[in-house]
C-alpha positions in Angstrom: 168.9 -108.6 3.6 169.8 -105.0 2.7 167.0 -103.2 4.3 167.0 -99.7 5.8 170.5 -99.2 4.3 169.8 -95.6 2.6 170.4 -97.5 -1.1 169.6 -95.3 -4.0 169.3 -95.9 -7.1 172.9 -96.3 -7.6 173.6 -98.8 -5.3 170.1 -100.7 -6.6 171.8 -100.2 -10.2 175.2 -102.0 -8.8 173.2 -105.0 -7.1 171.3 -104.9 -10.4 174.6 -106.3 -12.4 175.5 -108.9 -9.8 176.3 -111.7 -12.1 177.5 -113.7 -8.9 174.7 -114.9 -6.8 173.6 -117.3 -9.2 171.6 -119.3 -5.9 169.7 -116.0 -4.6 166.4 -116.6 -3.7 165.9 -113.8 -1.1 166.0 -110.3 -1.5 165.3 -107.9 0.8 165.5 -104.2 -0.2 162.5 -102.6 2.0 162.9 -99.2 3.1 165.4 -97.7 1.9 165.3 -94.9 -1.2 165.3 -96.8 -4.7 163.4 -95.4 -7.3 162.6 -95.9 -10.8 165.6 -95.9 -12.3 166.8 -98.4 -9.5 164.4 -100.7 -9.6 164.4 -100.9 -13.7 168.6 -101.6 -13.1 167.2 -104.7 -10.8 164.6 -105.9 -13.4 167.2 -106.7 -15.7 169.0 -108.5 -13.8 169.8 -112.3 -15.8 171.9 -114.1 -13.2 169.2 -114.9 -9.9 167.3 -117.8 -12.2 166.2 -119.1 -8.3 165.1 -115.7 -6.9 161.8 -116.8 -5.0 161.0 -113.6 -3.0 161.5 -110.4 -3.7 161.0 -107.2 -1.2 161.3 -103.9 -2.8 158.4 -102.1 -0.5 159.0 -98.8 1.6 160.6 -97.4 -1.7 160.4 -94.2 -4.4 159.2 -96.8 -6.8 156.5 -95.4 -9.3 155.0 -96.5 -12.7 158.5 -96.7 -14.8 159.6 -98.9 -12.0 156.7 -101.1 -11.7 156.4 -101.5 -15.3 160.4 -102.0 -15.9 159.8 -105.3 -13.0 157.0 -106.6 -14.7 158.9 -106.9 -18.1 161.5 -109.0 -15.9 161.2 -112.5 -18.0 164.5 -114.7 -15.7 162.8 -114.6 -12.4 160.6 -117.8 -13.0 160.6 -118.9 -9.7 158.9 -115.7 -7.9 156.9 -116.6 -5.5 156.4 -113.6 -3.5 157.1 -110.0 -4.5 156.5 -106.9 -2.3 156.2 -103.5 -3.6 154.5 -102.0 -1.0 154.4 -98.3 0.1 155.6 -96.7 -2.9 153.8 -94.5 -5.5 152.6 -97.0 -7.9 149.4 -96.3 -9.9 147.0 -97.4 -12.1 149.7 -97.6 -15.4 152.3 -99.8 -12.9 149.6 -102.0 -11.4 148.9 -102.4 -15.0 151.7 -103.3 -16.5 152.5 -105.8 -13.1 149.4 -107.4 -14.3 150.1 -108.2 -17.8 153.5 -110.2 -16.5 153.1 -113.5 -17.8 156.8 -114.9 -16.1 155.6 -115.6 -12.8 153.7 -118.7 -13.4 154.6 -119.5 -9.4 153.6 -116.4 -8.0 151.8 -117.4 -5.0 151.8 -113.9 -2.4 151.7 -110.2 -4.7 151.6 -107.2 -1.8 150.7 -104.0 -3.5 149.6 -102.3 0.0 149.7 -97.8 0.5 150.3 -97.5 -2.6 148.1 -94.9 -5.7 146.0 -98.0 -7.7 142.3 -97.0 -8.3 139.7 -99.0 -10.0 141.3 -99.4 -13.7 144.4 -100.5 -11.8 142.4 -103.3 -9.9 140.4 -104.4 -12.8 143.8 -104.4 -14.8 144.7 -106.9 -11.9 142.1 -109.0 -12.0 142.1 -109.7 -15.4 145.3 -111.4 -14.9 144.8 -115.3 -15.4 148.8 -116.3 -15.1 149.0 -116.5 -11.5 147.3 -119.6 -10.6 148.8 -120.2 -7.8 148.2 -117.0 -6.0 147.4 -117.2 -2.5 147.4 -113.7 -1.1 146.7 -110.4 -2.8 147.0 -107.3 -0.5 145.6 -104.2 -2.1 145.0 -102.8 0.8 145.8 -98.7 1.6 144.7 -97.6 -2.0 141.6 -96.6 -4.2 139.5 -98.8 -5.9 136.6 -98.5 -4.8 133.4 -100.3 -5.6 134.5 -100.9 -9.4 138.0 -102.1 -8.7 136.0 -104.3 -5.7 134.0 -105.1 -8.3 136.4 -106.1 -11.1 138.5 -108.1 -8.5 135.3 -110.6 -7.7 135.1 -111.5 -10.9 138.5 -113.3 -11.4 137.6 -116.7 -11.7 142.0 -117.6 -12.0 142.5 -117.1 -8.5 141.1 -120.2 -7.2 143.9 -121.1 -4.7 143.8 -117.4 -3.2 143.3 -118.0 1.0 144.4 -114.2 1.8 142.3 -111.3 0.6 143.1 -107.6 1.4 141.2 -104.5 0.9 141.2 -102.6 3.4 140.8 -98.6 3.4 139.8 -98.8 -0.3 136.3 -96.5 -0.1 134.3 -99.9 -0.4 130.8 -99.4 0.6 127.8 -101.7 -0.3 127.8 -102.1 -4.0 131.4 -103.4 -3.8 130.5 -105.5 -0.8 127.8 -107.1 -2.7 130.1 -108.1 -5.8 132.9 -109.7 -3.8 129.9 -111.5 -1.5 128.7 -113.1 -4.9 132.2 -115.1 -6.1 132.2 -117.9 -5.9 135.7 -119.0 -7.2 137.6 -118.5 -3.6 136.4 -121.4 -2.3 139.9 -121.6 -0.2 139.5 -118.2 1.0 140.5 -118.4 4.8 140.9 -114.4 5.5 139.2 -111.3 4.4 140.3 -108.2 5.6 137.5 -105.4 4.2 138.8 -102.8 7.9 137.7 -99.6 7.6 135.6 -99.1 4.7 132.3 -98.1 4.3 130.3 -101.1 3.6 127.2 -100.5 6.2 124.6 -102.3 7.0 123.7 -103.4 3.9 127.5 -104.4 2.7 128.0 -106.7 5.7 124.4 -108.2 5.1 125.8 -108.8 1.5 129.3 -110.4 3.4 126.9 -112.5 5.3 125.1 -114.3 2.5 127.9 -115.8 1.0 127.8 -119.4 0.8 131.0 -120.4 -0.7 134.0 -119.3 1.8 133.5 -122.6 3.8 137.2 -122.3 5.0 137.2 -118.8 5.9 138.9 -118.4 9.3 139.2 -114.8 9.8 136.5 -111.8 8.6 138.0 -108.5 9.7 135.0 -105.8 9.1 135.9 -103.2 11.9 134.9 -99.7 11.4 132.7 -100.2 8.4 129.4 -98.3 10.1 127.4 -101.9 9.9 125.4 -101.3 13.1 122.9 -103.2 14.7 121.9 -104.8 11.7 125.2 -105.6 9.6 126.0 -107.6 13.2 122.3 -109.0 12.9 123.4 -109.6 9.8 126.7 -111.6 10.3 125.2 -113.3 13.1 122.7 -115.3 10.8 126.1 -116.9 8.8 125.4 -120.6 8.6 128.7 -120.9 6.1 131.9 -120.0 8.3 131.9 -123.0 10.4 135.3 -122.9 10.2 135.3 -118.7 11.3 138.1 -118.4 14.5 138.9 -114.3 14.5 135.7 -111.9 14.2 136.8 -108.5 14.2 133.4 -106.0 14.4 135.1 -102.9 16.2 134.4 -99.2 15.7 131.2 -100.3 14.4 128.3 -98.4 16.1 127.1 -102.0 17.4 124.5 -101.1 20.5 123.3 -103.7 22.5 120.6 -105.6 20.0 123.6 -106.7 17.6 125.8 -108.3 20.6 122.8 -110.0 21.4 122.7 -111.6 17.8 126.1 -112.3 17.5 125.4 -114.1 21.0 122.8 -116.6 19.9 125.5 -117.9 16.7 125.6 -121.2 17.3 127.9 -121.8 14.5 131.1 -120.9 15.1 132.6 -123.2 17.7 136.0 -122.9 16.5 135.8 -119.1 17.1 139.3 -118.4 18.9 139.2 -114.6 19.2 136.0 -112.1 19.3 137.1 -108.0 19.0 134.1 -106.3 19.8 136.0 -103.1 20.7 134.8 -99.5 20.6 131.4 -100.1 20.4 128.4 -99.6 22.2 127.2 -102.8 23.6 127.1 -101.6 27.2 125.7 -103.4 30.0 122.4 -105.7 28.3 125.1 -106.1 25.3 127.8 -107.7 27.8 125.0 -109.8 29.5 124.0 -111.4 26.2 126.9 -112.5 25.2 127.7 -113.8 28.3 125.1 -116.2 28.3 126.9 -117.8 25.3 127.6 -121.1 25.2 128.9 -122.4 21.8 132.6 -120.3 22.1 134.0 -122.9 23.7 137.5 -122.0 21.9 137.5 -118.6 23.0 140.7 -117.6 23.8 140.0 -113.7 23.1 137.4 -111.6 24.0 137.9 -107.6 23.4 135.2 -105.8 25.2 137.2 -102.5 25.3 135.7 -98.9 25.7 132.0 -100.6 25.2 130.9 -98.8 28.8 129.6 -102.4 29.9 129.6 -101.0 33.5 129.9 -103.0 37.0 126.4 -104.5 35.5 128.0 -106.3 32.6 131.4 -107.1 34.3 129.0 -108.7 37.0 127.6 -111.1 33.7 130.7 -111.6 32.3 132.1 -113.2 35.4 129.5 -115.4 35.4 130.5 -117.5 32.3 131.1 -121.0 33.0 131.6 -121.7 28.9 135.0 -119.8 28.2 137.7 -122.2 30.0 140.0 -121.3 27.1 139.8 -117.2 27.4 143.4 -116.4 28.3 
């Protein structure tokens, strides 16, 4: 591990020609101040046949650099690479796509970074990484079309971690990722802080094929009343343990929805934070009964009053809240 270390691209280029560490299969280079030229010195790099994970996020690493890893042909173990929080764009996230070496990539984190919607589609036209599990694109720019371009991959069918977050997703993309129906392992979606309103989260809620998703993160995505209405109808998630809905302008009507869900007894963790349930909101929800998991409930800055904290109390069903 040789992170936060203030290595340049020199120092990248030296580690670059290690001919030595023919057993590496971990290396960690996050945060420090490698750049194009350091990152191509590690691309061509022959010697670590075993390298598994690589972690070159928190970097100066833009389109040359992205490009020079993704013509790397020795690492044929990678399992994991990181290149998060640098300044890679559409031409990089292309040229990472078009890598046809890492045929055991199972976790790609491309998070903060400068892709928009021809890098994403670039992406998802990839059909060498079967075994991916996780893709984070979260922190960029792809908007509906990238959204769009990424639900139709049909390769990904072992993916169980999905990230777009504060991507300027509102409905239309909501709609396309709602309709895939090749993640049927998908277990978490994180879509936090987009724009998908009402009428996204409606499309979210129809979906029919994410049987094993365990965690939907929607929180401040303007859904109201109604995208909680919405997500409350969900026969599918049966499997559904974190709901995050916070910051979402949900009043008292939507709690009461999300109340009456019947379906999710394995639901662990509710955040329902920032809202504005207030007092009739609190007293729906706790009249529920089917959260027997319930180990978190977040009922912050949602001016339930003495009224709902009186309700709350009351519940006789959440022996698990801790």
């Amino acid at each position: 591990d040789l992170s936060s270390n203030k290595i340049g691209d020199q120092g990248a280029s030296a580690i670059g020609k290690n001919t030595t560490w023919t057993n590496l299969t971990t290396l960690y280079l996050r945060s420090n101040s490698i750049g194009d030229e350091g990152a191509s010195a590690l691309s061509k790099n022959t010697t670590w046949t075993n390298l598994t994970t690589l972690d070159l996020s928190y970097n100066k690493i833009g389109d040359q650099g992205a490009s020079a890893i993704s013509k790397n042909t020795t690492w044929t173990n990678l399992t994991t690479l990181d290149l998060s929080d640098n300044s890679i764009g559409d031409q990089g996230a292309s040229a990472i796509s078009k890598n046809t070496t890492w045929t055991n990539l199972t976790t790609l984190i491309l998070q903060n970074n400068s892709i928009g919607a021809e890098g994403a589609s670039a992406i998802s036209k990839n059909s060498t990484w079967t075994n991916l599990t996780t893709l984070n694109l979260g922190g960029n720019s792809i908007d509906d079309e990238g959204a769009s371009a990424i639900s139709k991959n049909t390769t990904w069918t072992n993916l169980t971690t999905l990230i777009l977050e504060r991507n300027s997703i509102i409905a239309e993309g909501a709609s396309a990722i709602s309709k895939n129906t090749t993640w049927t392992n998908l277990t978490t979606l994180n879509l936090w802080r987009n724009s998908l309103g009402a009428e996204g989260a409606s499309a979210i809620s129809k979906n029919i094929t994410w049987t094993n998703l365990t965690t939907l993160v929607l929180q401040n995505n303007k859904i109201g009343d109604q995208g909680a209405i919405a997500i409350s109808k969900n026969t599918t998630w049966t499997n559904l343990t974190t709901l995050t809905l916070s910051e979402n302008s949900i009043g008292a009507e939507g709690a009461n929805a999300i109340s009456k869900n019947t379906i999710w007894t394995n639901l662990t963790t509710l955040i329902l934070q920032s809202n504005s349930i207030g007092a009739k909101g609190a007293s729906a929800l706790s009249k529920n009964t089917t959260w027997t998991n319930l180990a978190t409930l977040d009922l912050s800055y949602n001016k339930i009053g003495d009224q709902g904290a009186n309700t709350i109390s009351k519940n006789t069903t959440w022996t698990n809240l801790t």
